[in-house]
C-alpha positions as a Markdown table, in Angstrom:
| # | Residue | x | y | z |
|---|---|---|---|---|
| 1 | Unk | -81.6 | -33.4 | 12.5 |
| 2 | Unk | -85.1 | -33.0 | 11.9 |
| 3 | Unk | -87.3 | -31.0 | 14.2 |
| 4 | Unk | -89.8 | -33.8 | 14.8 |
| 5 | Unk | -88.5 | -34.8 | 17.8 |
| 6 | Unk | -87.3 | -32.6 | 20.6 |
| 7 | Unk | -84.1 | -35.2 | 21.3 |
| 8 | Unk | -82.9 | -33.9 | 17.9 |
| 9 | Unk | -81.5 | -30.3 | 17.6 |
| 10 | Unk | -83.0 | -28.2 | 15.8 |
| 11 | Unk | -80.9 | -25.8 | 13.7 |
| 12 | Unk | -82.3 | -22.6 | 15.6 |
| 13 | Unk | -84.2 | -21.3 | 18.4 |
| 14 | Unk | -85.2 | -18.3 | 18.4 |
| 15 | Unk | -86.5 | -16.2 | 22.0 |
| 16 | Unk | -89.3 | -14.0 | 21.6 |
| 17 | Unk | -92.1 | -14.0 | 19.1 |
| 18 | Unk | -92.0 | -10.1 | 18.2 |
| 19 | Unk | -92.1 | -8.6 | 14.9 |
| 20 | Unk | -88.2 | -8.9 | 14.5 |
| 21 | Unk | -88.3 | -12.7 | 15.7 |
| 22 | Unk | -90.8 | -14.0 | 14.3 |
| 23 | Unk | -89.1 | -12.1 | 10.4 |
| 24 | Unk | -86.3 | -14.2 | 11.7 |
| 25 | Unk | -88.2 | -17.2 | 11.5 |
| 26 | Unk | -89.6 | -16.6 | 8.0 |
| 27 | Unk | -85.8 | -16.4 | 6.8 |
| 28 | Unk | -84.7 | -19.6 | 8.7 |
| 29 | Unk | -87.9 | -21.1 | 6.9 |
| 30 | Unk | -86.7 | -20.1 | 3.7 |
| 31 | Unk | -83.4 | -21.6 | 4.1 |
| 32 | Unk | -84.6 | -24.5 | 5.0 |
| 33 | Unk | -83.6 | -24.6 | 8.5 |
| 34 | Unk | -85.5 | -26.2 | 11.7 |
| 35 | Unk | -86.8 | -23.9 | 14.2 |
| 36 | Unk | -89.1 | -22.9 | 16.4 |
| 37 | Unk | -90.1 | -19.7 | 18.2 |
| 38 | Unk | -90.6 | -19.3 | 22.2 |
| 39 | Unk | -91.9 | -16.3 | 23.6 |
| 40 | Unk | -93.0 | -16.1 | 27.9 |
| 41 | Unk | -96.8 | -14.7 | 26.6 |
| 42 | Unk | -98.3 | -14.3 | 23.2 |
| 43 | Unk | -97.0 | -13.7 | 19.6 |
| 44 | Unk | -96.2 | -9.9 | 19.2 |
| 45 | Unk | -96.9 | -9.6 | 23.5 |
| 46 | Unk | -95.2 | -5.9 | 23.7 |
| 47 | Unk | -97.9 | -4.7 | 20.9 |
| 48 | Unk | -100.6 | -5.6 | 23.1 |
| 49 | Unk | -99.4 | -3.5 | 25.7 |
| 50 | Unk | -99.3 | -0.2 | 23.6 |
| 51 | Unk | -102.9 | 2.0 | 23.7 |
| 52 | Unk | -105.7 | 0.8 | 22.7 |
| 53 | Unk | -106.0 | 3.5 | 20.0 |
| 54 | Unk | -102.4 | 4.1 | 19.0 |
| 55 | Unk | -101.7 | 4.6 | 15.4 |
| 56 | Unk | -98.3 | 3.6 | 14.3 |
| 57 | Unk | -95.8 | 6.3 | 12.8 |
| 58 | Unk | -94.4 | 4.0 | 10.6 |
| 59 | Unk | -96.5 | 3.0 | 6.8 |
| 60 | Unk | -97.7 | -0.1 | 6.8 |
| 61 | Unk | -95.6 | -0.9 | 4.3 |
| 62 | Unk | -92.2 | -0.3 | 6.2 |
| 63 | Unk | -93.5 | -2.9 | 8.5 |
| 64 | Unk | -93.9 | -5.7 | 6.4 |
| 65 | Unk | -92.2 | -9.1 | 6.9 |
| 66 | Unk | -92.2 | -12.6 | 5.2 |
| 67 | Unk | -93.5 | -11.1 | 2.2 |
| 68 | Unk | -97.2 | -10.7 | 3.3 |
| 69 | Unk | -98.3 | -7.4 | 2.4 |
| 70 | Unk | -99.8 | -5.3 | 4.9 |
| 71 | Unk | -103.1 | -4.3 | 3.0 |
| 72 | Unk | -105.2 | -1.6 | 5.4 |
| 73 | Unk | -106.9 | 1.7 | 3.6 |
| 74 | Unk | -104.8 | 4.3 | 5.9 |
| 75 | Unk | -100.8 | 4.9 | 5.0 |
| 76 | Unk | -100.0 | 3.7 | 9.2 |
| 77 | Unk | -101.4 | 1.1 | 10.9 |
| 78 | Unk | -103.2 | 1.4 | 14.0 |
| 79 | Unk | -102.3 | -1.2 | 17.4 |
| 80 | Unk | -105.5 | -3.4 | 16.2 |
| 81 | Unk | -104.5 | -3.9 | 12.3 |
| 82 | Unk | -100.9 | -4.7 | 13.6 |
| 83 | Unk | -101.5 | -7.2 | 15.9 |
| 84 | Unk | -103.9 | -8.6 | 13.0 |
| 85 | Unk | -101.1 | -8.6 | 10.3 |
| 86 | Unk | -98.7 | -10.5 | 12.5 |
| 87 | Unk | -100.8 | -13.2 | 13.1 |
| 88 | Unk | -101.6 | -13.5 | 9.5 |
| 89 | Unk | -98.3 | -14.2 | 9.0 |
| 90 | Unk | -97.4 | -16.4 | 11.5 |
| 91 | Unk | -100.5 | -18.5 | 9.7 |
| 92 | Unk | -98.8 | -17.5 | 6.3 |
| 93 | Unk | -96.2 | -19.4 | 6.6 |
| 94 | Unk | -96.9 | -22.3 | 9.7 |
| 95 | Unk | -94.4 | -20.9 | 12.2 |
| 96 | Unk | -94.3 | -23.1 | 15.0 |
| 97 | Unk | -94.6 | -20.3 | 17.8 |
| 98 | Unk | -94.6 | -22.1 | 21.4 |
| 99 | Unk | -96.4 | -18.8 | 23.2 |
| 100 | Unk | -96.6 | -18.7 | 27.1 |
| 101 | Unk | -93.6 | -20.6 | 27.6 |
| 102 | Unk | -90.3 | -18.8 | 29.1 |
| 103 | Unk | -87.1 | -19.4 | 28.4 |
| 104 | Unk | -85.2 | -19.9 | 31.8 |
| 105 | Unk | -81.7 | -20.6 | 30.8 |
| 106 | Unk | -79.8 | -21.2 | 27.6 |
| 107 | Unk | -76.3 | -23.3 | 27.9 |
| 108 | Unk | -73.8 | -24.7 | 25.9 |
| 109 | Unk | -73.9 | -28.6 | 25.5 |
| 110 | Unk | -71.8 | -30.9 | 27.1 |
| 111 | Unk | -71.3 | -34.1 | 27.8 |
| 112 | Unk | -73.6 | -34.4 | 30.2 |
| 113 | Unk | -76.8 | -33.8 | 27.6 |
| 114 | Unk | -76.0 | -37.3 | 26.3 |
| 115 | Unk | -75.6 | -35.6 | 22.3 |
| 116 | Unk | -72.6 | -35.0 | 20.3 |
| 117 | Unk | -71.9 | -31.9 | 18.7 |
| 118 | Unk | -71.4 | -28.6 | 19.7 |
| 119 | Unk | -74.8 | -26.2 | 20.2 |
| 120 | Unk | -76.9 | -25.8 | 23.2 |
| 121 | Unk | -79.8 | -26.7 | 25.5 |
| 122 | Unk | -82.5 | -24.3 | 26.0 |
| 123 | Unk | -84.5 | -24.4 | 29.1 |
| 124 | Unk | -88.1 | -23.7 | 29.1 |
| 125 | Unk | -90.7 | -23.3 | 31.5 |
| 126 | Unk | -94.3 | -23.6 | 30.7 |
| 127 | Unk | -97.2 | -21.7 | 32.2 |
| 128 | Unk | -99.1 | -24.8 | 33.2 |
| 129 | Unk | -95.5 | -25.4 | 35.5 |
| 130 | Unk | -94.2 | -27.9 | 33.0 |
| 131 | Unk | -90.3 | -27.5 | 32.4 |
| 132 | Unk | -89.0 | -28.2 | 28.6 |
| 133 | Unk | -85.8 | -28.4 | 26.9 |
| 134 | Unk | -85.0 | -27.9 | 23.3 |
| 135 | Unk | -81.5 | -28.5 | 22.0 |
| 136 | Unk | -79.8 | -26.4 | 19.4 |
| 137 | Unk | -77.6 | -25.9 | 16.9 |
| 138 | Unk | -77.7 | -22.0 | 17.3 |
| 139 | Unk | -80.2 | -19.9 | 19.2 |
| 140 | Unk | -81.7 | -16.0 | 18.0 |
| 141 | Unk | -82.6 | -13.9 | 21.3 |
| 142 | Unk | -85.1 | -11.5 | 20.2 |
| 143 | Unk | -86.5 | -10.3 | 23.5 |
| 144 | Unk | -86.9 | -6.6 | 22.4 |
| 145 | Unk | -86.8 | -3.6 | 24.2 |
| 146 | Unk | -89.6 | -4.1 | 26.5 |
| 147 | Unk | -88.1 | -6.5 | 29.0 |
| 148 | Unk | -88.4 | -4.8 | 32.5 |
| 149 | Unk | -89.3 | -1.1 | 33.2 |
| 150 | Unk | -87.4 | 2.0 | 34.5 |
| 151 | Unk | -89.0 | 1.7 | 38.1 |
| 152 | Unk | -89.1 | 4.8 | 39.9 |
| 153 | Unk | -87.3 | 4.6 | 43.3 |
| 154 | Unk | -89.8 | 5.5 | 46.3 |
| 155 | Unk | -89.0 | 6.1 | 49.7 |
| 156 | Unk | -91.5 | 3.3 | 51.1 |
| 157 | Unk | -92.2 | 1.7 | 47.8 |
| 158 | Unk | -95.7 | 1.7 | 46.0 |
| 159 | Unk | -98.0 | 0.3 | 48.9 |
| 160 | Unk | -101.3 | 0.6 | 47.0 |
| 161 | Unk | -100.4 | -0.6 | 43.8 |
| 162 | Unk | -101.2 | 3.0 | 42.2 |
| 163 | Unk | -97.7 | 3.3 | 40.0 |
| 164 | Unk | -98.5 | 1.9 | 36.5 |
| 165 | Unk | -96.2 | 1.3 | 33.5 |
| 166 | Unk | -98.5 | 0.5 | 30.8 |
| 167 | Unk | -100.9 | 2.9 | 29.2 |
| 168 | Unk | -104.0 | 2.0 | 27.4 |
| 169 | Unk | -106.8 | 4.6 | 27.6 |
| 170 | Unk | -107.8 | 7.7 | 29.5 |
| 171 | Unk | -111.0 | 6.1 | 30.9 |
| 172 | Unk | -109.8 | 4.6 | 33.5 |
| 173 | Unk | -108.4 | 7.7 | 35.3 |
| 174 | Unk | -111.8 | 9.8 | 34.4 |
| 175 | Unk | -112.0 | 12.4 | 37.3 |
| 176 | Unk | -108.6 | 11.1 | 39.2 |
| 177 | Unk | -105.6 | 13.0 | 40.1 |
| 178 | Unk | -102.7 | 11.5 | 37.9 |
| 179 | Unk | -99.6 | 12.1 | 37.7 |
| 180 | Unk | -97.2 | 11.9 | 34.3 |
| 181 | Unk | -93.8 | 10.8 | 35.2 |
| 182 | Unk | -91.5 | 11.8 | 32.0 |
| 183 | Unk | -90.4 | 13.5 | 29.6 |
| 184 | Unk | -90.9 | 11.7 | 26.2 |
| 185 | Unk | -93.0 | 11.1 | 23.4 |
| 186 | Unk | -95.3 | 8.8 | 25.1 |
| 187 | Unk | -95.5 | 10.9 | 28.7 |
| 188 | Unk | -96.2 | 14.2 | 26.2 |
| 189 | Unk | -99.5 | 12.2 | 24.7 |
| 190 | Unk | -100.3 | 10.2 | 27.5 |
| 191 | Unk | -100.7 | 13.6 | 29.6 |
| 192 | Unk | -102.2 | 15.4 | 26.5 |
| 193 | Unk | -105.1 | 12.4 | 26.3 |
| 194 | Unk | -105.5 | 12.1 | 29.6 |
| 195 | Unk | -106.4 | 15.5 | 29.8 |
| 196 | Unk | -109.1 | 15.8 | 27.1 |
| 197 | Unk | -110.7 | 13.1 | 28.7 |
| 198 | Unk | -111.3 | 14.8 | 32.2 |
| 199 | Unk | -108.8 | 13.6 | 34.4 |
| 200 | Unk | -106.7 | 15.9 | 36.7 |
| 201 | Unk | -102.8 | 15.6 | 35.4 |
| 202 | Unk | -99.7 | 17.2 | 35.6 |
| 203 | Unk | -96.2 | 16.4 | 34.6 |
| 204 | Unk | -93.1 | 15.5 | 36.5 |
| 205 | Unk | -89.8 | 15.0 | 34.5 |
| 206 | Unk | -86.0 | 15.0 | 35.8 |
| 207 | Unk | -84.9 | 17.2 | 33.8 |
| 208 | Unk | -85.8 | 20.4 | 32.2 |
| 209 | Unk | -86.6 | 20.7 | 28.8 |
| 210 | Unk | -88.6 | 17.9 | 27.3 |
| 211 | Unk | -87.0 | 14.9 | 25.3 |
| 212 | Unk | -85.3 | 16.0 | 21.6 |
| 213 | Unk | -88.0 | 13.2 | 20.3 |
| 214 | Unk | -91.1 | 14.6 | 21.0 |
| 215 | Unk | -93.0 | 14.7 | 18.1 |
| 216 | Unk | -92.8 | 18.2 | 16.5 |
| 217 | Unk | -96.4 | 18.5 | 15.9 |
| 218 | Unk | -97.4 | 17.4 | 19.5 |
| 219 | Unk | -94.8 | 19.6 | 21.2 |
| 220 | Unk | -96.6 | 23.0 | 20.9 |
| 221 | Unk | -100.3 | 21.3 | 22.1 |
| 222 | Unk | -98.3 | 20.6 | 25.1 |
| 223 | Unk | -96.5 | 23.2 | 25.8 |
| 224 | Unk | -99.9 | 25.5 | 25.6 |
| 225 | Unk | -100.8 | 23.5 | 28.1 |
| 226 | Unk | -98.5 | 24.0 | 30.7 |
| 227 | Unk | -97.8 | 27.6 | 29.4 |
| 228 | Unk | -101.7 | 28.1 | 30.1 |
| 229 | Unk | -101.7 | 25.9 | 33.7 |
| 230 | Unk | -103.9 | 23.3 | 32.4 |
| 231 | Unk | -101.4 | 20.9 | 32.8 |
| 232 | Unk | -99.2 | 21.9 | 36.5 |
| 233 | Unk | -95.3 | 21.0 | 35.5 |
| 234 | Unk | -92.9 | 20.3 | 37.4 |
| 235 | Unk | -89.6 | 20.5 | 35.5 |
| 236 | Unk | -86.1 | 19.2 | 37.3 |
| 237 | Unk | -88.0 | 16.9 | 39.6 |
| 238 | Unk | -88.8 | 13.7 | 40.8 |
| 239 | Unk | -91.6 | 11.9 | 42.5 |
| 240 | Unk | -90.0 | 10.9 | 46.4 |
| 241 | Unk | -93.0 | 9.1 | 48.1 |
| 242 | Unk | -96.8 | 8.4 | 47.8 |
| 243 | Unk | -99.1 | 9.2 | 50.8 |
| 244 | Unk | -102.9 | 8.4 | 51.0 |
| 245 | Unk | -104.2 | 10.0 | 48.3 |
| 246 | Unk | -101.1 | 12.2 | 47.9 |
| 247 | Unk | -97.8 | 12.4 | 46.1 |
| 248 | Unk | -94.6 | 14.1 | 47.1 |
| 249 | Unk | -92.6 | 15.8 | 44.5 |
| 250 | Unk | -89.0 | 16.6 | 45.2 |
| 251 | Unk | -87.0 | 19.0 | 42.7 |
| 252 | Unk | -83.5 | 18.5 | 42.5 |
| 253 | Unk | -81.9 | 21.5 | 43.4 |
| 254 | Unk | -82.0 | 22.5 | 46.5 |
| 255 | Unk | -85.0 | 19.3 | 47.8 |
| 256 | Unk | -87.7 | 21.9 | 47.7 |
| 257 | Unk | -91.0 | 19.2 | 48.3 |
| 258 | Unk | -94.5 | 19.8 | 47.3 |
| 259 | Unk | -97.0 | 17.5 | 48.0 |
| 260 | Unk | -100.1 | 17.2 | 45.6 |
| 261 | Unk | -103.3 | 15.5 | 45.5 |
| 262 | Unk | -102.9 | 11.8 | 43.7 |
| 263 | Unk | -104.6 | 8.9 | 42.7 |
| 264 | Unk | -102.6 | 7.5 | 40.2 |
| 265 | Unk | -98.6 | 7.4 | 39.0 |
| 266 | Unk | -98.0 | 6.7 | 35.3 |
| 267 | Unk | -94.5 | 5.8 | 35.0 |
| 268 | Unk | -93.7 | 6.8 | 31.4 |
| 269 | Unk | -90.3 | 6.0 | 32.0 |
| 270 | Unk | -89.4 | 4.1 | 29.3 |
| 271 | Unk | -88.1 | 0.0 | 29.1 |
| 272 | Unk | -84.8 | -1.7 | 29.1 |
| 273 | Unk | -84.3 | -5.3 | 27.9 |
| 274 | Unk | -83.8 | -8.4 | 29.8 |
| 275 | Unk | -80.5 | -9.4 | 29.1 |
| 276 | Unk | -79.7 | -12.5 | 31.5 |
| 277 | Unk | -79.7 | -14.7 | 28.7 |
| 278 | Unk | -77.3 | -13.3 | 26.8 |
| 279 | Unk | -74.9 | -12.6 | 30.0 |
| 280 | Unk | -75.5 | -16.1 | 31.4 |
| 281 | Unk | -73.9 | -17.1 | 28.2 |
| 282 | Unk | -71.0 | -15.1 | 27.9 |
| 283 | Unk | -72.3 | -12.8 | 25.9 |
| 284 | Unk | -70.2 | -9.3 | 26.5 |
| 285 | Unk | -72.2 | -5.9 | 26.3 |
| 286 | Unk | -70.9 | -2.1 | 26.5 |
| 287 | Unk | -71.5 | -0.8 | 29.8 |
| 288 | Unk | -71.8 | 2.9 | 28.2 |
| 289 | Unk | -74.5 | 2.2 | 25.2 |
| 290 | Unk | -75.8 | -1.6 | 26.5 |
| 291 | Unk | -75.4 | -3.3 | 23.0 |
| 292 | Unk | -74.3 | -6.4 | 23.0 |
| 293 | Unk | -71.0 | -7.5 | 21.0 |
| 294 | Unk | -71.8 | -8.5 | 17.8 |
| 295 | Unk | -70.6 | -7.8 | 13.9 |
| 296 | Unk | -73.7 | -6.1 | 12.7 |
| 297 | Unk | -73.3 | -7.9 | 9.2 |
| 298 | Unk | -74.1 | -11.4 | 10.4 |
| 299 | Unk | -75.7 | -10.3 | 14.5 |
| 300 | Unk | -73.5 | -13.1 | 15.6 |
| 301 | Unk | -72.3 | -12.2 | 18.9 |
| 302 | Unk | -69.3 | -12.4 | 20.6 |
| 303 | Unk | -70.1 | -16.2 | 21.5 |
| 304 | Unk | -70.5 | -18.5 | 18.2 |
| 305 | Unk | -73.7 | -19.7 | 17.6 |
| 306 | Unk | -75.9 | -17.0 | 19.8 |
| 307 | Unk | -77.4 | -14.1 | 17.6 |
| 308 | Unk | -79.3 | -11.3 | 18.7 |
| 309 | Unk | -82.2 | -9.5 | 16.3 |
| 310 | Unk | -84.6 | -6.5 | 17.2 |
| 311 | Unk | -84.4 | -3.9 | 19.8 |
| 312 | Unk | -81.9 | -5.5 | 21.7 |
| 313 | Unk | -79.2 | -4.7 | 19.8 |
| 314 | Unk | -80.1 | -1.4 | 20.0 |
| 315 | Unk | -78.9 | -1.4 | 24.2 |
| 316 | Unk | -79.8 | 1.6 | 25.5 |
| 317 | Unk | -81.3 | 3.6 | 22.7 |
| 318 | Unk | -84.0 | 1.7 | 21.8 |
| 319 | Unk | -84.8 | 4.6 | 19.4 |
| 320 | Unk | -81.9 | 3.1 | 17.2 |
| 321 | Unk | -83.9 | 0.3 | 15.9 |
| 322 | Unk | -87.2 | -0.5 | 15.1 |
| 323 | Unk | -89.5 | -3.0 | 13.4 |
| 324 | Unk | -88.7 | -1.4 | 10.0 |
| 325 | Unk | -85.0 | -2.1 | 10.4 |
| 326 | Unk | -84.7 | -4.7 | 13.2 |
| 327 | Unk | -86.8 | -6.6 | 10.6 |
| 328 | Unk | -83.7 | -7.7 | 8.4 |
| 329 | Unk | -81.8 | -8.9 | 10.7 |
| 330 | Unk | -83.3 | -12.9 | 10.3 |
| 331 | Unk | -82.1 | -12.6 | 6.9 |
| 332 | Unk | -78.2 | -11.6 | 8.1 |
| 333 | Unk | -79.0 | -14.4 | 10.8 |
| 334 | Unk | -80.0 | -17.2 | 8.1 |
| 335 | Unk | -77.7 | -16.0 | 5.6 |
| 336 | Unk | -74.4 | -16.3 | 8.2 |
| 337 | Unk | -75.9 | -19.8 | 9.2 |
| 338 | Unk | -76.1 | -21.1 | 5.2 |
| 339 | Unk | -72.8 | -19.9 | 4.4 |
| 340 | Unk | -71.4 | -21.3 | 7.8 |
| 341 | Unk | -72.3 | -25.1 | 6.0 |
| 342 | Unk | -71.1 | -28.2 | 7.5 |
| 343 | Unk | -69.2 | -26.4 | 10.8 |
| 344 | Unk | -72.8 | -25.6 | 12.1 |
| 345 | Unk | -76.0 | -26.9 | 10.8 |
| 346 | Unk | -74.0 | -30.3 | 9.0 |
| 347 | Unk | -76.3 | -30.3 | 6.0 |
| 348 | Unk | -76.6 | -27.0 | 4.5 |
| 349 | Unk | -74.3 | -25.7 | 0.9 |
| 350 | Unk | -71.2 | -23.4 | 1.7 |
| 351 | Unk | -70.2 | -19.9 | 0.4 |
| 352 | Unk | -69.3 | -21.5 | -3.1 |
| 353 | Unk | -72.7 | -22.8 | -3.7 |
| 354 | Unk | -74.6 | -19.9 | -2.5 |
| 355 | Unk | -71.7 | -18.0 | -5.1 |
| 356 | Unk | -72.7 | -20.4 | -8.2 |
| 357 | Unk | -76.7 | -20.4 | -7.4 |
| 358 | Unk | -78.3 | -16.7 | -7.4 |
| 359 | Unk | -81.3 | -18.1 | -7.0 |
| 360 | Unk | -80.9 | -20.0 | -3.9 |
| 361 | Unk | -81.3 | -16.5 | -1.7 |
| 362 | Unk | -84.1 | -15.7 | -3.4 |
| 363 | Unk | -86.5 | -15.8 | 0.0 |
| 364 | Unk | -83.8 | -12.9 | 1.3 |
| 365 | Unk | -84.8 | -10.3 | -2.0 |
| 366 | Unk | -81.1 | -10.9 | -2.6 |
């Protein structure tokens, strides 16, 4: 049961290389248990999609993992430190990270894989075209929050490719027409930055009051900014259709259209996760909040052997659970997996041993 050969199951494979999955690596490492991490693009991929200059609201302390401090001179970490620190740790500890490889399908075993033993088979598909497949005792999905985004739904589509989803800097849009879609904390700064950097922006959000989580120190900037017409908003409304150079904003009641001068839609929209892997496993989720089954002391799901950790358990309100928090769920995940013993990973000491040996959690801060 070693992890030198891919013929032999590993104990755990765990699906995305975020913050959260790659914390649950560090605690499958202390335990002693073979694993390795897949993620479709790089280690900590959704971070590098955040702005260029964004400055974390969290300390750098409450985003620690593996026990490598987070040592920068400011209290919060900026995008660039970050993506630094998780690196470091990933070197830290040599965590086998296969980046650039997605996960296609994840299965229970059978017969058919020529193995014995309960587990699955993980299907992977390489960006050089090459397919993989890694068997498992258990498997972590960790896929975070940031799996597809909230398109908007235009009459004809987006022909010129001028709707965007990410947001890095202003400079881009310098002396452009761009329109804000939402009514969040990011749409609130994006439209603030974009603003002070000489684009032409205004605001379109469904409903009418902006979001309860709007930063209370950014709310009044912006605001005085609409209050003052610096920033045109356009409150109850959506964004119908894109012309040349124009967009058509509808308002809700009563389909009132106004069509204003655009060269650019930033769809601050927000994210949801992927979650085919889970369903095409059986996995159940609440059509109302999105989270998938799961006893929130071990984040086994409804189907033995799968786990979730990060965002994802968070369905819908992906304002539930953060790095800081999503963080200890590898050590719920390892923990479950040692005390489950023989019935799972065949070689690891039961809940009695664990009982007798305080010192054997001692990775976990336990």
């Amino acid at each position: 049961m070693t992890a030198g050969a891919e013929a032999d199951p590993l104990d755990l494979v765990i699906v995305g290389a975020g913050p959260c999955g790659l914390a649950a690596a560090v605690a499958a490492k202390e335990c002693g248990l073979s694993h390795v991490v897949v993620d479709r693009g790089c280690i900590t991929e959704s971070l590098t999609h955040y702005p260029y200059y964004m400055t974390f609201f969290s300390t750098a302390e409450r985003l620690e993992i593996g026990g490598v401090p987070f040592t920068i001179p400011d209290p919060k970490p900026t995008r660039r430190e970050a993506l630094a620190y998780y690196r470091q740790v990933v070197a830290h500890h040599g965590l086998k990270v296969r980046q650039y490889e997605e996960v296609t399908e994840v299965m229970r075993r059978d017969g058919s894989e020529g193995a014995e033993g309960s587990g699955f088979v993980v299907r992977t598909h390489g960006r050089d075209g090459r397919e993989g497949r890694l068997l498992a005792r258990a498997v972590v999905i960790a896929t975070g929050g940031f799996g597809e985004p909230n398109r908007l739904e235009l009459e004809g589509g987006d022909p010129d490719g001028r709707v965007i989803h990410y947001y890095k800097d202003p400079y881009p849009f310098f002396d452009q027409d761009v329109t804000v879609v939402g009514g969040g904390n990011s749409a609130v700064e994006v439209a603030l930055e974009l603003y002070r950097n000489g684009v032409r922006v205004r605001m379109v959000h469904f409903l009418d009051v902006f979001d309860r989580g709007v930063k209370p120190w950014v709310r009044p900037d912006i605001e005085n900014r609409i209050a003052s017409g610096e920033i045109p908003m356009h409150w109850g409304s959506r964004v119908a259709r894109l012309g040349p150079g124009t967009a058509t904003i509808v308002r809700a009641e009563g389909g009132e259209a106004t069509e204003v001068a655009n060269d650019w839609v930033l769809a601050m929209t927000g994210w949801r996760p992927n979650r085919a892997l889970l369903h095409g496993l059986g996995v159940e989720t609440d059509p109302e909040t999105g989270i998938p089954a799961h006893d929130p002391a071990t984040m086994e799901t409804n189907v033995p052997g799968v786990y979730i950790a990060g965002v994802i358990a968070a369905g819908f309100n992906a304002n539930r659970i953060f790095i800081e928090n999503g963080r200890e769920h590898g050590t719920l995940i390892a923990g479950h997996l040692m005390g489950l013993g023989l019935d799972l990973v065949g070689r690891f000491p039961g809940p009695e041993d664990l009982a007798t040996d305080p010192d054997y959690m001692r990775g976990f801060g336990q």
